[in-house]
C-alpha positions in Angstrom: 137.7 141.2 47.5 140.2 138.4 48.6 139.1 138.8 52.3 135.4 138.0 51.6 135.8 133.8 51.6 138.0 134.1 54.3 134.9 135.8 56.2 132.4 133.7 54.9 134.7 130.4 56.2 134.2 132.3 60.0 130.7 132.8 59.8 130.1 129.4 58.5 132.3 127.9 61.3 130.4 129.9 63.9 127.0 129.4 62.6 128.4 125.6 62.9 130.0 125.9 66.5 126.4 127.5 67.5 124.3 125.1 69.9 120.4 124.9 69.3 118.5 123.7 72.5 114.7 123.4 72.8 114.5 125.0 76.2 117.8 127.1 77.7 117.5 128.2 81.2 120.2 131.1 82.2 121.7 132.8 84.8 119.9 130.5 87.9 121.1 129.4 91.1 121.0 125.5 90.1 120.7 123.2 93.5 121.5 119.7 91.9 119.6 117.6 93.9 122.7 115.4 94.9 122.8 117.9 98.5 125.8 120.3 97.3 125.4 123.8 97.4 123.6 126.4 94.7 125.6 127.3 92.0 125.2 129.8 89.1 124.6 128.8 85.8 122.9 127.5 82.9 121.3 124.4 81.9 120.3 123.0 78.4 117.3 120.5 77.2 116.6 119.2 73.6 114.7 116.2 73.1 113.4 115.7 76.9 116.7 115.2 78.2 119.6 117.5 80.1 122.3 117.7 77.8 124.2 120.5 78.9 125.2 122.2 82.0 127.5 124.9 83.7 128.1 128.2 81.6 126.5 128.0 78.2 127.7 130.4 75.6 127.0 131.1 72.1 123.9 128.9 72.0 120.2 129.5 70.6 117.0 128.0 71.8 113.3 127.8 70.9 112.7 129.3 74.5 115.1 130.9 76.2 114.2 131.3 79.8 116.3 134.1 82.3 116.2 132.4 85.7 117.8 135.8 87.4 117.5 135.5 91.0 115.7 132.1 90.5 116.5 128.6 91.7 116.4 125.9 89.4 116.1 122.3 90.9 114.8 118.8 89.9 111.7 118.1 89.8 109.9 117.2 93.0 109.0 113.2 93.1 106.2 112.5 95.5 106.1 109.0 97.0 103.3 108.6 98.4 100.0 109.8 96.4 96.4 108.4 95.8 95.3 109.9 92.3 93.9 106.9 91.1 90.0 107.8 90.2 90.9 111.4 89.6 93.5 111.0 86.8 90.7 111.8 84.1 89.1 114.4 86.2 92.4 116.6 86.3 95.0 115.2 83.7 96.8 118.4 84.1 97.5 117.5 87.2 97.3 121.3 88.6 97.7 120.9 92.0 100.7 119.0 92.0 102.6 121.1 89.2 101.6 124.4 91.0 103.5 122.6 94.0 106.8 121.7 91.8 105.6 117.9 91.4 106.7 116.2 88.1 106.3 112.6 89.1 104.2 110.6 91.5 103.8 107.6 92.9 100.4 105.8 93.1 99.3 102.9 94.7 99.9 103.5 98.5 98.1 102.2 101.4 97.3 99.1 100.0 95.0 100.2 97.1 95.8 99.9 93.5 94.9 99.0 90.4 95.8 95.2 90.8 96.2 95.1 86.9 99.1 97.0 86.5 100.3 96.3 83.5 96.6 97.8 82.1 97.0 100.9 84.6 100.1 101.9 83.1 99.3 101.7 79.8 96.2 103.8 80.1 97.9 106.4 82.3 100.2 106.9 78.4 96.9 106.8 76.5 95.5 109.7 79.0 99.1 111.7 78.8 99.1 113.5 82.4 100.9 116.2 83.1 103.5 114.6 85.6 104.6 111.4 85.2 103.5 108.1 87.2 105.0 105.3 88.9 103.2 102.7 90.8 103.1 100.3 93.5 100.7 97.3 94.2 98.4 97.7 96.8 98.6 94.7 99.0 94.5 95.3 100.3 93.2 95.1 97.0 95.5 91.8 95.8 93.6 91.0 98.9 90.6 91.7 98.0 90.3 90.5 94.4 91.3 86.7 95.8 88.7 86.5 98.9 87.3 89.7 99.2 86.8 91.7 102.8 86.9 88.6 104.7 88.0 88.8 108.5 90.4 85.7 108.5 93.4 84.4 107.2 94.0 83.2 104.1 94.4 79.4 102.8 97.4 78.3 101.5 95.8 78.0 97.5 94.4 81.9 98.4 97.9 83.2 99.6 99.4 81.1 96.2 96.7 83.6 94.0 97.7 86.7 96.0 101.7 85.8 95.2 100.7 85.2 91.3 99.3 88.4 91.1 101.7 90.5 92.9 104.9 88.5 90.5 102.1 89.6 87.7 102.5 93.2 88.9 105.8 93.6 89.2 106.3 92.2 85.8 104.3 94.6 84.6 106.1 97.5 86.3 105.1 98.1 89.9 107.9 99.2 91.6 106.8 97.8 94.7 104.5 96.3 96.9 102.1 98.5 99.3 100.2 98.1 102.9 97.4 100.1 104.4 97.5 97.6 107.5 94.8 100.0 109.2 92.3 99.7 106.2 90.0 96.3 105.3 90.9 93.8 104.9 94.8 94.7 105.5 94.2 94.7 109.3 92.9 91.1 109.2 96.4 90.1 107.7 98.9 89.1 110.1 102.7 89.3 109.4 103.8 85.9 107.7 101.3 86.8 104.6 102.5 90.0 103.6 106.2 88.7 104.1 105.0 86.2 101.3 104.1 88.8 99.5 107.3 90.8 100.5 109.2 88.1 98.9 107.8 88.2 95.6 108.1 91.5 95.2 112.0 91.7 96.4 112.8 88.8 93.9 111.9 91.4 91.4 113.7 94.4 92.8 111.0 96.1 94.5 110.7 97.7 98.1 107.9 97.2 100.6 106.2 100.7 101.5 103.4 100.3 104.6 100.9 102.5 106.4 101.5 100.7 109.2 99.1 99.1 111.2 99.0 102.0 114.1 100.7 105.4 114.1 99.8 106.4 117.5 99.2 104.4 120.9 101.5 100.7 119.2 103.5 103.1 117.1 106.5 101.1 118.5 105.2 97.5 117.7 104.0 98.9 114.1 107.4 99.9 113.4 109.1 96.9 114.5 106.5 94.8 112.2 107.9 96.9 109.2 111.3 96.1 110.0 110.7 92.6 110.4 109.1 92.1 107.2 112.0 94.1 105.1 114.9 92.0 107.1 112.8 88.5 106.6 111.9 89.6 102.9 114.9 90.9 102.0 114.0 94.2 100.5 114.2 98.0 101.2 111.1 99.4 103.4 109.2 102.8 103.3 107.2 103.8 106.2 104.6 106.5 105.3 103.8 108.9 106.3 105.8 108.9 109.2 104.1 110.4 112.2 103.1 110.3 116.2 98.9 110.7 116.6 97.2 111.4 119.3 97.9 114.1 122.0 99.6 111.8 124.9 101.6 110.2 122.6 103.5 113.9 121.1 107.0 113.4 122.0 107.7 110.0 121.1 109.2 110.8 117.6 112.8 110.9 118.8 112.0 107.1 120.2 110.6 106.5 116.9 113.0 107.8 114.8 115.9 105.8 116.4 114.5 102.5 116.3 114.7 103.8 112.4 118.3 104.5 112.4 119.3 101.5 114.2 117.1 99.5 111.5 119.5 101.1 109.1 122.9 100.3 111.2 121.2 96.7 111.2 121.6 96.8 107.3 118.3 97.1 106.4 117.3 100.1 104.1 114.8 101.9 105.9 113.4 105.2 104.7 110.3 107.4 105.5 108.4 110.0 104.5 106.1 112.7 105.9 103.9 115.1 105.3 104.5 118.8 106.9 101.4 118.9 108.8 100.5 118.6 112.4 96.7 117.1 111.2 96.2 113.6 109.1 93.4 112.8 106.2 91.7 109.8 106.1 88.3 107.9 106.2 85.8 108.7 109.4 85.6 104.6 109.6 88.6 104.7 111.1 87.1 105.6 114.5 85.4 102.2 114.6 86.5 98.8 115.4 87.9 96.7 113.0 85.4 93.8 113.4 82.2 96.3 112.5 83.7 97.1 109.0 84.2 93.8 107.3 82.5 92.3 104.3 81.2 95.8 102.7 78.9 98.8 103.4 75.7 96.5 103.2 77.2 94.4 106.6 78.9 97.6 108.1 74.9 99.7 107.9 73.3 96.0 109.0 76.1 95.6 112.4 75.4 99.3 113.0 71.3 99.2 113.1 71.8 96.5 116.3 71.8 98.2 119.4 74.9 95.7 121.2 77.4 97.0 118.0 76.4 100.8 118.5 77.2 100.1 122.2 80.7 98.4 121.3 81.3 101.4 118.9 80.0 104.0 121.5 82.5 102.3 124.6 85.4 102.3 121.5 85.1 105.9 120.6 85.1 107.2 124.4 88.2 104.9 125.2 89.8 106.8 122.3 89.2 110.4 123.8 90.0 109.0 127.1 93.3 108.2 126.1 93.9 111.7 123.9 92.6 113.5 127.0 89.4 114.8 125.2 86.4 115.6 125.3 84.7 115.9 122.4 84.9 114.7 119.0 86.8 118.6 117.6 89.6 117.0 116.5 87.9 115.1 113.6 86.3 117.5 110.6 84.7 115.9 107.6 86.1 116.5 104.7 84.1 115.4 102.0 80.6 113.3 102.9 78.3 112.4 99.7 75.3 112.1 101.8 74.9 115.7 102.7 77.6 118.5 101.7 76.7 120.9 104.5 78.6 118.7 106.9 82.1 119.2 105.2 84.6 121.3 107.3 82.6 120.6 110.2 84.1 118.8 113.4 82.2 115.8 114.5 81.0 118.1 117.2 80.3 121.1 115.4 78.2 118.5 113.3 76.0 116.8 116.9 75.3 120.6 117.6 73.9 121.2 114.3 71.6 118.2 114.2 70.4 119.3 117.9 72.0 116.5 119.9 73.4 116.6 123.4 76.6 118.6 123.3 78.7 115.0 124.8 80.9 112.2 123.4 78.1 110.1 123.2 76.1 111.6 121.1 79.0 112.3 119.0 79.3 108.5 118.7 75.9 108.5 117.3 76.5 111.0 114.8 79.6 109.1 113.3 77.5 106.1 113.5 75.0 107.8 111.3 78.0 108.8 109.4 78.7 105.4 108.2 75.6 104.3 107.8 75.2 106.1 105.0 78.8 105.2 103.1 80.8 107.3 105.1 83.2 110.1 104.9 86.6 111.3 104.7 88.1 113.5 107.4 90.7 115.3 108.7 92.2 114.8 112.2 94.4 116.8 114.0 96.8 115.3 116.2 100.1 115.7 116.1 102.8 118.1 117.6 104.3 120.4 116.1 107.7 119.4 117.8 107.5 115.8 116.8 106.7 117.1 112.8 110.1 119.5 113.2 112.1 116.7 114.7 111.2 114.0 112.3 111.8 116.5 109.5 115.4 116.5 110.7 115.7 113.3 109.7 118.1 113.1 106.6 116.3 109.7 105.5 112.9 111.4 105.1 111.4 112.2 102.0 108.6 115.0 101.8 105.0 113.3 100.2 101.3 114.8 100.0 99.3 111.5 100.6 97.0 113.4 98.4 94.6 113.0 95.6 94.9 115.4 92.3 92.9 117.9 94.3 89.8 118.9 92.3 89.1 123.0 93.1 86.2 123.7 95.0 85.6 120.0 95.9 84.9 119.2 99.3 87.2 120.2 102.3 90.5 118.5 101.6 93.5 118.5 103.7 96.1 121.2 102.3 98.8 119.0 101.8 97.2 117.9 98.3 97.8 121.7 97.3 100.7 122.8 99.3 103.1 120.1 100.6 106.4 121.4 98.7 105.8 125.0 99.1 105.2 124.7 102.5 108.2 122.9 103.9 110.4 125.1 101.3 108.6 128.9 102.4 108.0 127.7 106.3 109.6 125.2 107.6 112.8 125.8 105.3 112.9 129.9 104.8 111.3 131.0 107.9 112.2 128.8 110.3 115.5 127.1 109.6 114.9 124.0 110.1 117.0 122.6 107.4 118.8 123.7 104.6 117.7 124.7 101.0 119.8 122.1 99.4 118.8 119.3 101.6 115.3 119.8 101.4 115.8 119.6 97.3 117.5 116.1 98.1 114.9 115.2 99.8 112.4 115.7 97.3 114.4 114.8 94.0 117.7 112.2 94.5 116.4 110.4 97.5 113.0 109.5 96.5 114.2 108.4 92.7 116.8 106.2 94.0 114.8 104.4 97.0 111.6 104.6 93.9 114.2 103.2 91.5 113.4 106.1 89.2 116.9 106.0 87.6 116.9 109.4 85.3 114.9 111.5 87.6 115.8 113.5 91.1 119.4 115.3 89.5 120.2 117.9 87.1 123.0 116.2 85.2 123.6 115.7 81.6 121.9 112.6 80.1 118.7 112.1 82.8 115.2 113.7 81.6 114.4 117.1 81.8 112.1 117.3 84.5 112.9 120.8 86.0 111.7 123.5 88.3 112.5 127.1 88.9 111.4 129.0 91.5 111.7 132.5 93.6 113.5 130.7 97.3 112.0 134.2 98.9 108.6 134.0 97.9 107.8 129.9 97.3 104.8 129.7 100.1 101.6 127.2 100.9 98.9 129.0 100.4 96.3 126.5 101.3 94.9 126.2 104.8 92.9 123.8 106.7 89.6 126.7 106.3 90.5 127.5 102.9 92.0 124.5 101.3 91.4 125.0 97.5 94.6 127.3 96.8 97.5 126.8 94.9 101.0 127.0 95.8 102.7 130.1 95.0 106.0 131.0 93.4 106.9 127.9 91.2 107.8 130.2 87.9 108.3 127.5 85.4 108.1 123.6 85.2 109.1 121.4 82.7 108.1 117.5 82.5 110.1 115.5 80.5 111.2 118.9 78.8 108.4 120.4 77.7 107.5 123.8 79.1 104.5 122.6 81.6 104.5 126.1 83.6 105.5 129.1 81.9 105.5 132.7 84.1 103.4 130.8 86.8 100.5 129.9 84.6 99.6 126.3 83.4 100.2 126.0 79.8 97.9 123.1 79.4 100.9 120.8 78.2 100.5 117.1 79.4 104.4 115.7 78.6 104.2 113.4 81.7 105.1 109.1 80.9 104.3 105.9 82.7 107.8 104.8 84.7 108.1 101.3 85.2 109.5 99.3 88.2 112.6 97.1 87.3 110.7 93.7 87.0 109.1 95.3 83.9 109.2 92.6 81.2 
């Protein structure tokens, strides 16, 4: 009878010693994100944060996940997205969390919300399922002070642009974006967006362009982006990073060193890529610049006189001349309003079906008719499959979707919105080697959320939020192809976003935990 406190002291003190977690994840292969190699073990999450890893014993949870033969990694951070307009259409965000994706960043290319501060706060209100970060798109500051004009701007409209971009950034933009082939940011010439540049570095922020050409002046665009992170002072992402057009394939090992020697320089130069060897963007980027100012009602009135369709006809045949083509194939539509049936259709697949002459010419026309009637986006392949592998080499290059939250069924998209992760870890990564497990998790988690300033994201590490993935290394694969885009990726197990279980056994649970992250010029 004397023994009986003395047991009921040791159960009390183990019941005490006993951890409860909200979520513990066992027996994984965890890959930090820092770049170091797998490890076995356990990790721990109460309250939306990391607070325990390494070998976890004598500990209960609420869910108690067995990662056996799993790896368990940050959560991927895409850097360069375009969800804005479909954040209410998809709050679950599916085609991102399917791929791994816990955070995004929005506002690339030059188009954003320009109210930022307004953004952010409704982005809570709606509760995705990833979180959201945000630059300022330099084409709509743009366009909100003097719209789609074709000139440059005054010195009282360059003072409005800089008022709202330090009005941005206070309100959390963590930077300041380009889309230097879009209108009006191919009317701008370097000095303004250095401006621009400047206000955003005096608030912390880094400069992240779509430069003004990717293909033919691939060199001169790169060398504008260095110039304006060395005169503004502030770090630089190029998007996207890429060679187009099929005489230019082989340049990415001229390209990629004038990035490296930026970086000896001193200046912080970073990229990104997507893992594809075709681009997305609108159809209007086959015509001059000069046709698409001042809005869709002067683009359809230049394009019903005969001397512009002759202009656009002589541009578009210059630009096959130089790829070496002859035909229009390289171009699908993707998603045109006017009439569905021409989605997943080449430009030339398109002239045949409307019974034109099977030439270039008439495959002028048929854009032309195009963007007449508001246009179209595309896809376009271009690129070399050499030039993608060698740029993914590049240990400064962060993986990104420039992709939408991809609604299923909608249109004929580019895969990457569905399948960028899983296809550089299952292809380029598992089958062919061409880098390392643990550096492709650095790529997607520590590197992005320190260029992004997203300072308790991209590691596993006690204290930073518990955005986390686990997933099967041998069967993680893109399922989404060019003819049969609306697929999602395979092999992501479980997600959590900000600790709460967002994918459980591969199936959406419907949980939207995702936050607003601000830049650090929030106020």
């Amino acid at each position: 009878m004397r023994l009986l406190p003395v047991v009921l002291l040791l159960f009390s003190s183990f019941v005490q010693a006993q951890q409860h977690y909200d979520v513990l994840i066992q027996h994984g292969r965890i890959i930090d994100g820092s770049g170091n190699n797998w490890y076995y073990g356990d990790i721990a999450v109460k309250d939306g944060k990391i607070v325990k890893l390494g070998r976890i014993n004598n500990a209960t949870a609420a869910r108690i996940i067995d990662a056996k033969g799993l790896t368990i990694a940050p959560g991927f951070i895409d850097v360069h997205t375009h969800i804005e307009g479909d954040e209410s259409r998809d709050p679950e965000a599916k085609s991102f969390i399917y791929d791994g994706v816990t955070t995004v960043v929005a506002g690339n290319c030059g188009a954003s919300n320009v109210g930022i501060g307004r953004y952010l706060s409704w982005i809570d209100s709606l509760r995705l399922s990833v979180n959201v970060a945000t630059l300022v798109g330099h084409n709509d500051v743009r366009k909100a002070v003097m719209g789609r004009a074709n000139r440059d701007a005054t010195a009282a409209e360059l003072q409005q642009m800089e008022q709202l971009v330090a009005k941005a950034m206070q309100e959390g933009a963590v930077g300041l974006s380009t889309g230097l082939i879009y209108i009006p940011g191919t009317y701008t010439k370097t000095p303004e967006i250095v401006s621009l540049a400047r206000v955003a570095a005096r608030y912390g922020g880094l400069y992240a362009s779509h430069m003004r050409d990717e293909g033919d002046s691939v060199v001169q665009a790169i060398n504008e982006a260095i110039t304006i992170g060395r005169e503004a002072g502030l770090p630089v992402q190029i998007s996207h990073f890429k060679v187009s057009g099929q005489h230019n394939w082989g340049r990415s090992k001229e390209t990629v060193a004038m990035v490296e020697a930026a970086r000896k320089e001193g200046i912080e130069v970073t990229i990104d890529q997507y893992p594809y060897t075709a681009s997305s963007t609108g159809i209007s980027t086959l015509l001059p610049d000069a046709v698409l100012a001042d809005g869709q009602d002067s683009i359809k009135a230049r394009l019903q006189r005969a001397d512009i369709r002759k202009q656009v006809t002589a541009h578009i045949l210059a630009r096959l001349k130089k790829r070496k083509l002859k035909h229009l194939s390289y171009a699908v539509v993707a998603y045109y309003a006017a009439d569905t049936s021409y989605n997943g259709k080449s430009i030339e697949a398109i002239n045949l079906m409307l019974g034109r002459k099977h030439n270039a010419k008439a495959e002028a026309e048929t854009v032309m008719d195009i963007m007449t009637n508001g246009g179209a986006s595309a896809v376009f392949h271009g690129m070399s499959e050499k030039d993608v592998q060698y740029i993914m080499q590049y240990p400064y290059n962060m993986f990104a979707s420039d992709a939408s939250i991809r609604i299923f069924n909608a249109g004929m998209p580019h895969p990457r919105g569905y399948g960028t992760n899983a296809r550089v870890l299952g292809h380029y990564v598992r089958d062919l080697k061409v880098i390392t497990l643990e550096e492709a998790i650095r790529r997607m988690t520590s590197l992005p959320a320190q260029k992004f300033m997203l300072h308790n994201r991209g590691l596993l590490k006690e204290g930073m939020a518990a955005d986390i993935v686990v997933f099967d290394a041998g069967e993680v694969n893109d399922v989404s192809t060019f003819t049969k885009p609306h697929a999602y990726s395979i092999g992501f197990k479980y997600v959590l976003v900000n600790g709460q279980l967002t994918v459980d056994k591969a199936v959406h649970t419907g949980t939207r935990g995702g936050v607003s992250l601000y830049g650090p010029g929030k106020e």
